[in-house]
C-alpha angles and dihedrals in degrees: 000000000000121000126210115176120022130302139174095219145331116211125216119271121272111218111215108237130177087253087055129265119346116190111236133185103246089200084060104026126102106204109197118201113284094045130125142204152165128219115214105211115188101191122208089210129042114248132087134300119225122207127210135171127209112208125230082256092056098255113147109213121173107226102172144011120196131184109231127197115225103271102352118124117250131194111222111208144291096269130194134214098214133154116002122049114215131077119327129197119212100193123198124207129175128216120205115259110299104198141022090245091065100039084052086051087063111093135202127211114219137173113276106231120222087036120113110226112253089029092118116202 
């Protein structure tokens, strides 16, 4: 899988099995057509994340676009291997924030004044 923007973490691909989703190393794992995943995509900046897959045969072709909060956990997908057999990039890229609702979704922690350090809640 190849980046491009910021992000926090991207977990590994769940493959969707018939006993629900099974985490699987995407660097080790052979998927097979037919199969099915979801990336989890944690971003570092509000805005959307564009997908795009790049055929074993080198063609780029966009197959989803997702607005993501800053630091909030989203789920891309479900994806499909179909057609061709060979390696296959799913490549990420992050747009800067598109509209004031999701730029106000995003949320800071600060230090909470008049409250001794170690206190706990």
């Amino acid at each position: 899988m190849q980046m491009i923007g910021t992000c926090r973490s991207v977990s590994a691909f769940q493959s969707q099995t018939a006993s629900g989703p099974v985490p699987v190393d995407p660097a080790t794992h052979v998927f097979a057509t037919g199969d099915r995943f979801v990336v989890h995509y944690r971003p570092t900046l509000p805005g959307e994340v564009e997908v795009y897959n790049i055929n074993p045969q080198g063609i780029e072709r966009q197959i989803d676009r997702v607005a993501v909060a800053a630091g909030q956990l989203a789920t891309l997908g479900t994806y499909e291997f179909r057609d061709q057999k060979g390696d296959e990039v799913l490549r990420l890229v992050m747009l800067p924030c598109s509209t004031e609702a999701l730029a106000t979704t995003t949320r800071d922690i600060v230090r909470v004044e008049d409250s001794p350090a170690g206190a706990g809640l």
